[in-house]
N, CA, C and O of each residue as an XYZ file, in Angstrom:
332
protein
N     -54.138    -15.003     83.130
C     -53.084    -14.199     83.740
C     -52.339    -13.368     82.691
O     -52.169    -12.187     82.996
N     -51.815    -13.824     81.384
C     -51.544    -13.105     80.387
C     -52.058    -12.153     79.992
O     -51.422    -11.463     79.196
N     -53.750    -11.642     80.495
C     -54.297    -10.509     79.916
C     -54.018     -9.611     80.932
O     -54.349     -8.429     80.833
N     -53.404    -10.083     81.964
C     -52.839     -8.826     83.287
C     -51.407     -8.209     83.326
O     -50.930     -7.246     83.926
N     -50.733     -9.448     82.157
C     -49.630     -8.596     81.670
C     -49.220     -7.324     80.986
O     -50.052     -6.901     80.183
N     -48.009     -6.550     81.142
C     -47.551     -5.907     80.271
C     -46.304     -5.641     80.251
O     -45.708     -5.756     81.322
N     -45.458     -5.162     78.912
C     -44.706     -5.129     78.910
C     -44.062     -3.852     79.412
O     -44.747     -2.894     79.768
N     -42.698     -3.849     79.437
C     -42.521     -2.440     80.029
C     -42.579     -1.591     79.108
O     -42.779     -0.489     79.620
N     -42.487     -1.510     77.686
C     -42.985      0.011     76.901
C     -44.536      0.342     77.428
O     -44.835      1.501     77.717
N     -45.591     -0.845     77.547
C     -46.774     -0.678     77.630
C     -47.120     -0.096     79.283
O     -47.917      0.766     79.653
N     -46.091     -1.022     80.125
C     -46.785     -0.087     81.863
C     -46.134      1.679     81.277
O     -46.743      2.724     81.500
N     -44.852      1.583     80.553
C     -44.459      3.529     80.429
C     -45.418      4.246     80.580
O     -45.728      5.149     81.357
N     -46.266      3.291     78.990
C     -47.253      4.666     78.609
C     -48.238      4.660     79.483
O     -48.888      5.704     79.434
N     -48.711      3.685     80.481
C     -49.685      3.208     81.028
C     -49.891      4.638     81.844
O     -50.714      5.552     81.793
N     -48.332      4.251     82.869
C     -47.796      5.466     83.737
C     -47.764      6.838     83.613
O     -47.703      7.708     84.481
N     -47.836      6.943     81.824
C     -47.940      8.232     81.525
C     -49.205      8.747     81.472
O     -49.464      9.904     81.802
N     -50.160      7.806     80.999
C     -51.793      7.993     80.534
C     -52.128      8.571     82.497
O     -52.725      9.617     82.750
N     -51.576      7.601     83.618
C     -52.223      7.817     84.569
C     -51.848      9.123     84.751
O     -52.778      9.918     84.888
N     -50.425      9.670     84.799
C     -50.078     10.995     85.304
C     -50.612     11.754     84.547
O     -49.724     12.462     84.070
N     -51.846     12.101     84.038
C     -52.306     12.988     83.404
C     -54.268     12.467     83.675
O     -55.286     12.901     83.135
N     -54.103     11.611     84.524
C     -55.667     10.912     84.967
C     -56.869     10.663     83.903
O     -58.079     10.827     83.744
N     -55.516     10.071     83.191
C     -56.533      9.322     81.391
C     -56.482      8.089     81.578
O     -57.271      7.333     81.011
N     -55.517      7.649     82.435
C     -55.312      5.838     82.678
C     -57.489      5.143     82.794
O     -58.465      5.891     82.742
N     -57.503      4.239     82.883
C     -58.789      3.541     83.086
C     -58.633      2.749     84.171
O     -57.412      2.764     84.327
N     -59.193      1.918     85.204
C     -59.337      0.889     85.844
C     -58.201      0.189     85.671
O     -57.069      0.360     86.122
N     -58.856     -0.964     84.651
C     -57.952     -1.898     84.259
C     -56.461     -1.426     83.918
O     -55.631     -2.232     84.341
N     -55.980     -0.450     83.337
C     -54.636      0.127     83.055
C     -54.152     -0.278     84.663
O     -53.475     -1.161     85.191
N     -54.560      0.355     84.891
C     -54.370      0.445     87.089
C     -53.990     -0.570     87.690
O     -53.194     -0.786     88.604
N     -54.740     -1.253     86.986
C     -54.757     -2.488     87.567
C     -53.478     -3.363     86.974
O     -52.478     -3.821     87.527
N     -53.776     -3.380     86.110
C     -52.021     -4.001     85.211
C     -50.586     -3.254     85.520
O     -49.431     -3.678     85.511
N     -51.169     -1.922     85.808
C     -49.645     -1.160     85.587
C     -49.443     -1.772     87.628
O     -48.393     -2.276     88.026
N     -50.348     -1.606     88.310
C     -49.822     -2.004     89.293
C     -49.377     -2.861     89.976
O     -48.814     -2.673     91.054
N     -49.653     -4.394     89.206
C     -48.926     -6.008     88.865
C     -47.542     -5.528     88.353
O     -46.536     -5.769     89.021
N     -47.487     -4.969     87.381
C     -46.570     -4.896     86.646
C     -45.526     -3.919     88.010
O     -44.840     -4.589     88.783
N     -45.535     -3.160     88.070
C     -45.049     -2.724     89.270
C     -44.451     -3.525     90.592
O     -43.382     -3.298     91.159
N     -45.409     -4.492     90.911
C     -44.651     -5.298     91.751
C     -43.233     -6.023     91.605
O     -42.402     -6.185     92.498
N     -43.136     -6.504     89.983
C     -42.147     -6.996     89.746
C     -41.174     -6.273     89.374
O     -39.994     -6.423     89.693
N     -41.653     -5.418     88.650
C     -40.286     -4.134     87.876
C     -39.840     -3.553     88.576
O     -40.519     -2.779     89.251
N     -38.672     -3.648     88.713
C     -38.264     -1.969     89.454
C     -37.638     -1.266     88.329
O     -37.215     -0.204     88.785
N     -37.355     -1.359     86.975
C     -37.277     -0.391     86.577
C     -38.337      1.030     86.608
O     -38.254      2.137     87.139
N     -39.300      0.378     85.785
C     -40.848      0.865     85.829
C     -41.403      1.306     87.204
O     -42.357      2.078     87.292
N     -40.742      0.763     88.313
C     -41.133      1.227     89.387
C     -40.176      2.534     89.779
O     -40.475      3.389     90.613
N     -39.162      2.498     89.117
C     -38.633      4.014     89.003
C     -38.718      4.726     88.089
O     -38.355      5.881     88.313
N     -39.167      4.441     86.811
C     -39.694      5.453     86.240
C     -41.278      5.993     86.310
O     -41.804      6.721     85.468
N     -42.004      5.382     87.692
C     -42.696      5.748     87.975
C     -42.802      6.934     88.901
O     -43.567      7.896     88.977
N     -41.778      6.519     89.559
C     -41.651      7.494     90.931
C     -41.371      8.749     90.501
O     -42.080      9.614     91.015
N     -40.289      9.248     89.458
C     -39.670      9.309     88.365
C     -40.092     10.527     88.066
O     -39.614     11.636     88.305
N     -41.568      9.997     87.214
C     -42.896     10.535     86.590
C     -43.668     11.156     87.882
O     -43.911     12.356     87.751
N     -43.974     10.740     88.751
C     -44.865     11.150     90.046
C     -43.868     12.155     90.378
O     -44.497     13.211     90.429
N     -42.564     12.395     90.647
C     -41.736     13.449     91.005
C     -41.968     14.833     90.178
O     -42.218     15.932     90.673
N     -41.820     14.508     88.773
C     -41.695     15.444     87.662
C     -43.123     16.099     87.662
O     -43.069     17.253     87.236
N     -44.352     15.702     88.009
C     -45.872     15.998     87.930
C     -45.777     17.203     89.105
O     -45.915     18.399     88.846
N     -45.547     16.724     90.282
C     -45.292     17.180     91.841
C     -44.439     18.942     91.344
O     -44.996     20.039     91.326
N     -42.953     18.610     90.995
C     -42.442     19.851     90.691
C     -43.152     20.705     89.714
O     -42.803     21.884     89.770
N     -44.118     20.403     88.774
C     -44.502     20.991     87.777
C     -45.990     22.072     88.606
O     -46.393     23.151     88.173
N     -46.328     21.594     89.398
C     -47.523     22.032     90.393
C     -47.084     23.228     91.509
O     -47.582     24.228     92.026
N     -45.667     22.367     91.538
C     -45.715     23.657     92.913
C     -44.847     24.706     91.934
O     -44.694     25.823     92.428
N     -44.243     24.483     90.570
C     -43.391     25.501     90.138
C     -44.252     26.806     89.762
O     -43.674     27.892     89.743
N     -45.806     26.709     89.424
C     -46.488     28.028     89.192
C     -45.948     28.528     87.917
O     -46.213     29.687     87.599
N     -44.812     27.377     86.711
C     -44.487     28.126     85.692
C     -45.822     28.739     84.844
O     -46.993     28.370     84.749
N     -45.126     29.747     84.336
C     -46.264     30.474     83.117
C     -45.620     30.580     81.745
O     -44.426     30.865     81.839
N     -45.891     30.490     80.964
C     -45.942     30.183     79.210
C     -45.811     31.767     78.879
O     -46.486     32.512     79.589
N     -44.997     32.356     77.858
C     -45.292     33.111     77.019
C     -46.003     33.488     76.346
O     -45.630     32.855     75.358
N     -47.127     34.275     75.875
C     -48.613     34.103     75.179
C     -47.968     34.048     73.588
O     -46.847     34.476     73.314
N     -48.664     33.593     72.857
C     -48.027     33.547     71.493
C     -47.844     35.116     70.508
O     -47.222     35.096     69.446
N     -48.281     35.998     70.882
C     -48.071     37.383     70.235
C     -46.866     37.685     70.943
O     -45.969     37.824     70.111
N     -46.324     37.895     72.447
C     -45.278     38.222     72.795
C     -44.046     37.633     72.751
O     -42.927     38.135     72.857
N     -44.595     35.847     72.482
C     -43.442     35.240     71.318
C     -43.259     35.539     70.191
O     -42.346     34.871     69.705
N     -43.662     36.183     69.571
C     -44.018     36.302     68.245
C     -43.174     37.837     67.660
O     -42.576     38.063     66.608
N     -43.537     38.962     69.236
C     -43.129     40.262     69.121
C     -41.326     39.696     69.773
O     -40.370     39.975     69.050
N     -41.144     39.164     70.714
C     -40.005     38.811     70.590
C     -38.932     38.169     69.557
O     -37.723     38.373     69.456
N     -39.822     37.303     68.810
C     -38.814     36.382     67.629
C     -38.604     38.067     66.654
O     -37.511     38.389     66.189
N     -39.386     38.610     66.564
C     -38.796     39.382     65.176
C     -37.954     40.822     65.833
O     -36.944     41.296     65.314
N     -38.701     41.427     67.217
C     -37.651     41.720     67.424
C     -35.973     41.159     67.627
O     -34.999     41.895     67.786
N     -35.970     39.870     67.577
C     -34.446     39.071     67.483
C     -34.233     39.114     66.351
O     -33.062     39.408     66.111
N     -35.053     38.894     65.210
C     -34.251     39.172     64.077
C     -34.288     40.301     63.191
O     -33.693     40.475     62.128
N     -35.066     41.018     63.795
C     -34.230     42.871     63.741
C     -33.022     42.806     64.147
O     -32.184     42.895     63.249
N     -32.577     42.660     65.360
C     -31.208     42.994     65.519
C     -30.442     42.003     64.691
O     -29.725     42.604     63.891
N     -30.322     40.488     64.582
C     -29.684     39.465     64.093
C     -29.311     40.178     62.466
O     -28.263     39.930     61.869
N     -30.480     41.152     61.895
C     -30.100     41.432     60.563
C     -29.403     42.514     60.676
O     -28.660     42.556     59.695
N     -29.228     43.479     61.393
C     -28.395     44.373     61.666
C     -26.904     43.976     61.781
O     -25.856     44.307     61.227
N     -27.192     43.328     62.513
C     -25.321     42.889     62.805
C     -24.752     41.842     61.503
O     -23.581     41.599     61.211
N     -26.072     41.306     60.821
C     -24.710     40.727     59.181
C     -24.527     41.060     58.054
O     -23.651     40.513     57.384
């Protein structure tokens, strides 16, 4: 029964490995014992399943790294102007 344990740093990452569908079987299987009893972990699961959910329907998009890049120095064009 001890090898079905975990602790709660270990279900976190467990929870984290799954929300990204790297977890294995057995992880699954432990993090979801472990679950029965925790409710912390059982809210930072939900938590985690919430934060995945908003990230899907938000459609955010990233800056490409040249137009970060054309932005940072245009900021410090002006930043050197003004000292």
């Amino acid at each position: 029964m001890s090898k079905l344990k975990l602790s709660c740093q270990e279900a976190n990452h467990v929870c984290d490995k799954n929300q990204y569908k790297e977890a294995n079987f057995w992880e699954k299987v432990k993090l979801n014992i472990h679950l029965i009893y925790c409710k912390a972990c059982r809210k930072y699961s939900a938590n985690n399943g919430k934060l995945s959910k908003l990230f899907k329907v938000s459609k955010v998009e990233a800056m490409d790294h040249n137009s970060k890049e054309k932005l940072k120095s245009s900021f410090e064009k002006e930043l050197a102007k003004h000292q």
